[in-house]
TIVO-721661 format. One record per atom (N, C-alpha, C, O, CB): residue number from 1; chain; atom name; z negated, x, y. Coordinates in steps of 0.001 Angstrom, whole numbers, padded with zeros to 6 digits, always signed. Glycine has a CB too. Layout:
<NUM A CA <Z X Y>>;
...
//
This chain:
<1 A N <+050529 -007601 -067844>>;
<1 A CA <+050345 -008912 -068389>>;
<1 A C <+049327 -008864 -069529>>;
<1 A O <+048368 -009634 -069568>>;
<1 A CB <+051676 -009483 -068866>>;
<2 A N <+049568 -007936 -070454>>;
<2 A CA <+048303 -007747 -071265>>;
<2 A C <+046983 -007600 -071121>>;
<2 A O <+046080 -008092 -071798>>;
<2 A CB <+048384 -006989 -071766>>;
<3 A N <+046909 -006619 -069842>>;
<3 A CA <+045632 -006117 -069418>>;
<3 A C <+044759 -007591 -068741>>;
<3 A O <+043576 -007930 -068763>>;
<3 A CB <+045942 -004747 -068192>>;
<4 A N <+045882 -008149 -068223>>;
<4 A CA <+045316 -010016 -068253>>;
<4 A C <+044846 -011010 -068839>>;
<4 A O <+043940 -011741 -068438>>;
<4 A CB <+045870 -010724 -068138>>;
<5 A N <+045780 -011120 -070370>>;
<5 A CA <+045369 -011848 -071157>>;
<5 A C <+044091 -011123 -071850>>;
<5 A O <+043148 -011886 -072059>>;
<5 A CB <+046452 -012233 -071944>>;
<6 A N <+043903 -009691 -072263>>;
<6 A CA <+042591 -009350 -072709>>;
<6 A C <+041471 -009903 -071437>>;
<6 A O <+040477 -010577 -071706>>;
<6 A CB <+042560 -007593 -073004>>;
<7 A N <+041764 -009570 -070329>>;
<7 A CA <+039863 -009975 -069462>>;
<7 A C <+040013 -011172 -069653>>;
<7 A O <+038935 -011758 -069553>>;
<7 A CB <+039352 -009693 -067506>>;
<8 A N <+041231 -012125 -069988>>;
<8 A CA <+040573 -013746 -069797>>;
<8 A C <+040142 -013942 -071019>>;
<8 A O <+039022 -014449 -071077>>;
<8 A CB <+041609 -015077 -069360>>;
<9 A N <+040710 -013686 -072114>>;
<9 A CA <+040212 -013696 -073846>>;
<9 A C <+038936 -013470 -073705>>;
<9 A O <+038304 -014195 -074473>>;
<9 A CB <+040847 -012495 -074978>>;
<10 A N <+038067 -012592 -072883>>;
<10 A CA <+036745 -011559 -073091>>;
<10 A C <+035782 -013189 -072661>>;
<10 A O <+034994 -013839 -073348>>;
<10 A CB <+036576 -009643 -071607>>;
<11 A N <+036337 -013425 -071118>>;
<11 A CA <+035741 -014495 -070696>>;
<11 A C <+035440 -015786 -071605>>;
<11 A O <+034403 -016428 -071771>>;
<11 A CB <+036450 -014794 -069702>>;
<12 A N <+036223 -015871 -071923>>;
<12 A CA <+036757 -017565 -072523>>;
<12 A C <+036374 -017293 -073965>>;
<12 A O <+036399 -016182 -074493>>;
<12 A CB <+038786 -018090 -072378>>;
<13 A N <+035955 -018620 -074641>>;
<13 A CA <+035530 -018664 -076178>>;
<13 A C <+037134 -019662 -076410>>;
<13 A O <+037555 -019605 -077566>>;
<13 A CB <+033534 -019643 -076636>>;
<14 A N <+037678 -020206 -075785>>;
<14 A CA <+038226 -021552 -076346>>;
<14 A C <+039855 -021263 -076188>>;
<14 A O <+040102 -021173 -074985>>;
<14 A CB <+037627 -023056 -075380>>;
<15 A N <+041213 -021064 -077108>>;
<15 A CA <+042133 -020216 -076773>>;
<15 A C <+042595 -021183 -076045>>;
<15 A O <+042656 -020984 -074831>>;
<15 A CB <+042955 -019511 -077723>>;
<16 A N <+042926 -022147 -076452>>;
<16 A CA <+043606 -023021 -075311>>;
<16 A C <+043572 -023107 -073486>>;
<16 A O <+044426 -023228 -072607>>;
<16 A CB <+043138 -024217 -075701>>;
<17 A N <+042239 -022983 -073528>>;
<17 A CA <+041291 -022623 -072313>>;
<17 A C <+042168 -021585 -071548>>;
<17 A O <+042840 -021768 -070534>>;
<17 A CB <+039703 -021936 -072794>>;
<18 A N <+041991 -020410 -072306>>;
<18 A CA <+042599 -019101 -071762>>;
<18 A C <+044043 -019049 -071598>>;
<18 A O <+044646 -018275 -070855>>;
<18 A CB <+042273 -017985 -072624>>;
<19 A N <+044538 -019924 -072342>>;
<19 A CA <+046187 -020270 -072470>>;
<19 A C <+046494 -020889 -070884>>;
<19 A O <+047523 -020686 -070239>>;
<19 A CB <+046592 -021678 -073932>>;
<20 A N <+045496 -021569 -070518>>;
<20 A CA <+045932 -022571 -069420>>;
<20 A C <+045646 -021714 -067764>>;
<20 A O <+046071 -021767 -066610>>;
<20 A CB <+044818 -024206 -069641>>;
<21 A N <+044679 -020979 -068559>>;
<21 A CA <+044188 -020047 -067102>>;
<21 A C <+045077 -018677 -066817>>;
<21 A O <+045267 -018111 -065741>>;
<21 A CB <+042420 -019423 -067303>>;
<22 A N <+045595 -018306 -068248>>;
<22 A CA <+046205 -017395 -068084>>;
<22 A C <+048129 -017490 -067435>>;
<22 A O <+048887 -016592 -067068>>;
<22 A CB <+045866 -016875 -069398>>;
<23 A N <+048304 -018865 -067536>>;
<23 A CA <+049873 -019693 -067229>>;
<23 A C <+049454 -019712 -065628>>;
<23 A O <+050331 -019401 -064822>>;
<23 A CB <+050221 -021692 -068141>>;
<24 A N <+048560 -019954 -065300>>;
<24 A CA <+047571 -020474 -063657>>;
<24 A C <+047724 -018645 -063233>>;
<24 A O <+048295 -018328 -062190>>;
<24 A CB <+045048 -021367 -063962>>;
<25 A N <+047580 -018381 -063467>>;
<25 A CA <+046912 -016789 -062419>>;
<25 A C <+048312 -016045 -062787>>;
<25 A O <+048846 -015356 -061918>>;
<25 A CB <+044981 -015575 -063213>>;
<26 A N <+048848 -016166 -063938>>;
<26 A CA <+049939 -015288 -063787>>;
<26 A C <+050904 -015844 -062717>>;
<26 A O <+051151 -015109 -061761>>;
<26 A CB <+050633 -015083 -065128>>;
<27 A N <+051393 -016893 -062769>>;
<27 A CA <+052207 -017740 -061764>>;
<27 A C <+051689 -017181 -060588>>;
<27 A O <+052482 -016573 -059869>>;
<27 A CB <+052042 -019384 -061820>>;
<28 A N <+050291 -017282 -060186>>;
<28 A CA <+049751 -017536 -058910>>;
<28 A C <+049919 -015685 -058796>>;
<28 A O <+050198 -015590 -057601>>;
<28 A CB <+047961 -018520 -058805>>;
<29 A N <+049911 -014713 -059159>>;
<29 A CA <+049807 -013455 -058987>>;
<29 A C <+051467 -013240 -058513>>;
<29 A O <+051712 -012608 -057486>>;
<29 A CB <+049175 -012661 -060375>>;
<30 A N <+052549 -013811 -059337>>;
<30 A CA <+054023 -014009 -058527>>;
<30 A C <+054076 -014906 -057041>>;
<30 A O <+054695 -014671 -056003>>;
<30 A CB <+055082 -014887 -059635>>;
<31 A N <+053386 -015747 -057317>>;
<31 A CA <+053749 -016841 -056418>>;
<31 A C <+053249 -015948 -054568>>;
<31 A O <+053998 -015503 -053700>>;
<31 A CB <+052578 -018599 -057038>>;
<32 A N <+051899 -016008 -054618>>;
<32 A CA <+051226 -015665 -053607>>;
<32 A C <+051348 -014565 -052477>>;
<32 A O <+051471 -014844 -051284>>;
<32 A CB <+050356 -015549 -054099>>;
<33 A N <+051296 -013188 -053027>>;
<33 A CA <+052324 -011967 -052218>>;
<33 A C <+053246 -012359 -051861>>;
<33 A O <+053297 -012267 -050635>>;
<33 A CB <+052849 -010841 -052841>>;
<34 A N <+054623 -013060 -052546>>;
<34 A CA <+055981 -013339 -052014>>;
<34 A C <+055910 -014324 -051267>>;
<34 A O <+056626 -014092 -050294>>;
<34 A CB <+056976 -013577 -052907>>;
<35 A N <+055340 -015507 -051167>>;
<35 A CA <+054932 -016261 -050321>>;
<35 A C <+054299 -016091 -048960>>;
<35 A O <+054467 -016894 -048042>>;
<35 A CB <+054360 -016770 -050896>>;
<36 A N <+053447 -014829 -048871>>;
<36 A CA <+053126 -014360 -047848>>;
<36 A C <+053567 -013775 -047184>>;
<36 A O <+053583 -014053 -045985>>;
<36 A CB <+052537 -014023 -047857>>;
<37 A N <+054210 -012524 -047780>>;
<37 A CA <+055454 -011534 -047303>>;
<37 A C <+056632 -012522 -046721>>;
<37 A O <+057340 -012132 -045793>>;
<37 A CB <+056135 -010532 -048743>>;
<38 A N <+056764 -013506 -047166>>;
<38 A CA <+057727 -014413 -046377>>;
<38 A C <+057543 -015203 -045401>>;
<38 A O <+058516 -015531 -044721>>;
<38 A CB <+058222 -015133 -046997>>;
<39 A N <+056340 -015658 -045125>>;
<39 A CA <+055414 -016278 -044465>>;
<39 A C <+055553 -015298 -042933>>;
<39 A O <+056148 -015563 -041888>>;
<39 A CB <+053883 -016281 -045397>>;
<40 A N <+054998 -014478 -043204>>;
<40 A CA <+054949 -012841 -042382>>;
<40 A C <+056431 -013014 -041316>>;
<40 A O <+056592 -013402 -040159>>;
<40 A CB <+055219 -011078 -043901>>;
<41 A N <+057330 -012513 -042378>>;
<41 A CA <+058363 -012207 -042116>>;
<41 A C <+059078 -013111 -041312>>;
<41 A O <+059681 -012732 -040307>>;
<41 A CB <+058844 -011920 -043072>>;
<42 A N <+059045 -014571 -041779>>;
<42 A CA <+059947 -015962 -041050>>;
<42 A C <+058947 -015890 -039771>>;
<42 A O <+059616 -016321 -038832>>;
<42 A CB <+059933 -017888 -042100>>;
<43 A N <+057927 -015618 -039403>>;
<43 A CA <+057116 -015848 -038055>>;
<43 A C <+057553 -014845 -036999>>;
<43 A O <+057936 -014957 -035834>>;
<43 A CB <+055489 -015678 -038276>>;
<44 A N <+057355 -013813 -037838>>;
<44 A CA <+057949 -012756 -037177>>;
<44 A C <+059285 -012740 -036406>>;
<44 A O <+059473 -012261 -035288>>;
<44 A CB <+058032 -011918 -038036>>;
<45 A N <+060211 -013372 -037238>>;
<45 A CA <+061660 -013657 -036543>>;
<45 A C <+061080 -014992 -035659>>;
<45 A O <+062184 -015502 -035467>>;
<45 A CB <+063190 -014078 -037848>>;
<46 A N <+060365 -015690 -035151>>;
<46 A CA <+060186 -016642 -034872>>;
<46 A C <+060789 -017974 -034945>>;
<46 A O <+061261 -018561 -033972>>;
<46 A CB <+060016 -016372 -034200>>;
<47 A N <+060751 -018453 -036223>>;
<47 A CA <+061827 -019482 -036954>>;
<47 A C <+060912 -020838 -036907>>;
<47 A O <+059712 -020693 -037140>>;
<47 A CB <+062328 -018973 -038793>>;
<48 A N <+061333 -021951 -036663>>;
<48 A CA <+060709 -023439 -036242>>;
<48 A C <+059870 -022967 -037253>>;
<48 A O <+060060 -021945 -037913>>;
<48 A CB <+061569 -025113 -036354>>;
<49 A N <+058534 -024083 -037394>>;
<49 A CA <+057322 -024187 -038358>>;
<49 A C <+058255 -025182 -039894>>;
<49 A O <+057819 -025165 -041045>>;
<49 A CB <+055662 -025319 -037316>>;
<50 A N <+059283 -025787 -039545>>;
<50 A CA <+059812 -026529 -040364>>;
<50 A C <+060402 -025594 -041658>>;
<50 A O <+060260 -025790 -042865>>;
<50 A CB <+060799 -027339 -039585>>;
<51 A N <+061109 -024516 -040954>>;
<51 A CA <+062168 -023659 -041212>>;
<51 A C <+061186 -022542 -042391>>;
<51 A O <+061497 -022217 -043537>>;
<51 A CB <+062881 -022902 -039543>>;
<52 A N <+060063 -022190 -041662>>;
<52 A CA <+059245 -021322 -042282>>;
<52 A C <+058738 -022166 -043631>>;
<52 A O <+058718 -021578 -044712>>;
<52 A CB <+058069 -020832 -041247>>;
<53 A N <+058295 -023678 -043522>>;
<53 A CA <+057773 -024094 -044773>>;
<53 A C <+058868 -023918 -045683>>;
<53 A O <+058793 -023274 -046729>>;
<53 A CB <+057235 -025500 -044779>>;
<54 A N <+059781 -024448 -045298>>;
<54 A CA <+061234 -024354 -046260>>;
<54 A C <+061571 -023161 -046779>>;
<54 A O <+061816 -023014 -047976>>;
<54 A CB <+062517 -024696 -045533>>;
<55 A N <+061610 -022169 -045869>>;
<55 A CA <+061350 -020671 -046630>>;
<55 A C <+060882 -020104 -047389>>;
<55 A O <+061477 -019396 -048202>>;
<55 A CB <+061045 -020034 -046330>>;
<56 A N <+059288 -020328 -047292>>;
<56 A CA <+058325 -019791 -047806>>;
<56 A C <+058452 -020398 -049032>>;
<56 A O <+058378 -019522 -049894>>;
<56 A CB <+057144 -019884 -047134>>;
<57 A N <+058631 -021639 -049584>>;
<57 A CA <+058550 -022586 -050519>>;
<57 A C <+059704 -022147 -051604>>;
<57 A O <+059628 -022020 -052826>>;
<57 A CB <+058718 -024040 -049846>>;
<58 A N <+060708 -021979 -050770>>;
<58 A CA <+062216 -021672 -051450>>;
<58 A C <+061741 -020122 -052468>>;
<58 A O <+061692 -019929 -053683>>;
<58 A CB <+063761 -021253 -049838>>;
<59 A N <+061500 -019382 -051462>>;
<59 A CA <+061634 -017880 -051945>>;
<59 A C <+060686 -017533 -052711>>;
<59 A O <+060984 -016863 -053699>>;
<59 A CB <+061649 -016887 -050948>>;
<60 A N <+059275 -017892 -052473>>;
<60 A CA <+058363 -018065 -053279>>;
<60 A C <+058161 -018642 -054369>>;
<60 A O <+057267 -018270 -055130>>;
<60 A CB <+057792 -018335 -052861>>;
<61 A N <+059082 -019807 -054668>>;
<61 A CA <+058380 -021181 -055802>>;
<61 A C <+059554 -020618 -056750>>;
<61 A O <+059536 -020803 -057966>>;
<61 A CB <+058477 -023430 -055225>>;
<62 A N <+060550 -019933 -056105>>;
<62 A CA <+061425 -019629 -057443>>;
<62 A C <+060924 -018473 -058672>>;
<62 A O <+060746 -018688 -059871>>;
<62 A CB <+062877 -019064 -056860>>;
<63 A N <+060793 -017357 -058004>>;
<63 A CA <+060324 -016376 -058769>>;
<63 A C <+058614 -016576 -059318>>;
<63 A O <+057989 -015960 -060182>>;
<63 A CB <+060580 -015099 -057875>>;
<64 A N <+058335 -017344 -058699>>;
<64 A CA <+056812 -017845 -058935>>;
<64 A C <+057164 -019073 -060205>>;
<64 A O <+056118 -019196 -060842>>;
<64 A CB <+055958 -018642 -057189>>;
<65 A N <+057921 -019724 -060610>>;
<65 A CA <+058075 -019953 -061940>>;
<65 A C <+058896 -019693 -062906>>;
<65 A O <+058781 -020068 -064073>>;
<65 A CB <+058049 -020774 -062040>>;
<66 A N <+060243 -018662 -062173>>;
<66 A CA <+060865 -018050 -063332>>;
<66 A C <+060099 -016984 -063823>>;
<66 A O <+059714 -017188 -064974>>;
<66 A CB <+062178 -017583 -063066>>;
<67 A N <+059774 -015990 -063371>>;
<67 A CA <+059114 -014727 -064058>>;
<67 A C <+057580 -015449 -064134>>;
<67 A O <+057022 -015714 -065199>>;
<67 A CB <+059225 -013034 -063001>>;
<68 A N <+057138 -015655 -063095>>;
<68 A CA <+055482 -015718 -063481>>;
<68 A C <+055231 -017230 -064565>>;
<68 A O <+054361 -017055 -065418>>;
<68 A CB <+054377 -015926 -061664>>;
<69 A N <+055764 -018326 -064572>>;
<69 A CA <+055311 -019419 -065435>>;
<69 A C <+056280 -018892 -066743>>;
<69 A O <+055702 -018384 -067703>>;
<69 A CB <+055628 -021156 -064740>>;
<70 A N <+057211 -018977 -066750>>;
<70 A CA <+058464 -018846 -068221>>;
<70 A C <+058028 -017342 -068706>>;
<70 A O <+058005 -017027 -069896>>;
<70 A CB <+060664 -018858 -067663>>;
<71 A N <+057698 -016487 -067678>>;
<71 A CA <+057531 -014868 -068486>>;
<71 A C <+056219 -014788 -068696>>;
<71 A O <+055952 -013777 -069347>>;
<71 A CB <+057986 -013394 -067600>>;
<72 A N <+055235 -015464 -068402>>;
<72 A CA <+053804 -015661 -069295>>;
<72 A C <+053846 -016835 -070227>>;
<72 A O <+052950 -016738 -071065>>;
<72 A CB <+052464 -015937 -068315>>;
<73 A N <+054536 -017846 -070360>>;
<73 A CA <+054926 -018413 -071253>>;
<73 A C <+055952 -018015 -072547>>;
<73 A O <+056163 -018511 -073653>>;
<73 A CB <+055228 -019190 -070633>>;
<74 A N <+056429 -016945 -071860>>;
<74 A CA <+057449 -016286 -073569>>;
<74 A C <+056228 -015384 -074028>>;
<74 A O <+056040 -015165 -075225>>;
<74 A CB <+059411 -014912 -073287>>;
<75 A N <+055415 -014874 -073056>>;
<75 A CA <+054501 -013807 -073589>>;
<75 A C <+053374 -014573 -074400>>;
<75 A O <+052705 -013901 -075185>>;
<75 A CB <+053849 -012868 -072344>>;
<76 A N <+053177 -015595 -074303>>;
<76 A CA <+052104 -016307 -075113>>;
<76 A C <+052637 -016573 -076414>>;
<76 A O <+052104 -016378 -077507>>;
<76 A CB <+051621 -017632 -074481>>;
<77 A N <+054112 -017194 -076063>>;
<77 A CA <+054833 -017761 -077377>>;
<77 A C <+054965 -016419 -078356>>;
<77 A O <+054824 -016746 -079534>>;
<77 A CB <+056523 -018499 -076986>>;
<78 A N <+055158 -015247 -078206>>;
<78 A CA <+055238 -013989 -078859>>;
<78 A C <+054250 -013492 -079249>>;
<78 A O <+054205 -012505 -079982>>;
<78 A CB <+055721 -013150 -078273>>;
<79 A N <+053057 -014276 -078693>>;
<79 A CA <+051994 -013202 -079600>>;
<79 A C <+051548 -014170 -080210>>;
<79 A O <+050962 -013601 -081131>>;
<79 A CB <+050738 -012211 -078906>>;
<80 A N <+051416 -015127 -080348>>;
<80 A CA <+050800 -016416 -081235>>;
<80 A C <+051124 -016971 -081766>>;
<80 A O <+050403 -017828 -082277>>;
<80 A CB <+050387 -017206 -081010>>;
//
């Protein structure tokens, strides 16, 4: 998570800026693998197209804003 917020700091002049990009990519770095890996997986069992959105959405969108939005959001609130 650090090694993150330093390359976007390097990029960015404006903290807020980097605040907003860095809440965006951390989420999206949880969100995306697990979403896919599930994606993968529900096709694989061959589960309706309905069943798979519902899946993918479920298993993905949770840990994609508990750890990745709230755990780059405590990490911002702690250093600033």
């Amino acid at each position: 998570m650090e090694t993150l917020w330093n390359f976007l700091c390097r990029k960015r002049e404006q903290n807020y800026q980097t605040c907003l990009l860095f809440l965006l990519v951390h989420t999206l770095i949880w969100v995306l693998p697990i979403g896919a890996a599930t994606f993968l997986v529900c096709v694989r069992l061959s589960l309706p197209m309905s069943d798979v959105i519902r899946y993918t959405g479920l298993i993905a969108g949770y840990p994609g804003m508990v750890v990745g939005f709230f755990g780059a959001l405590l990490y911002l609130l702690r250093n600033q």
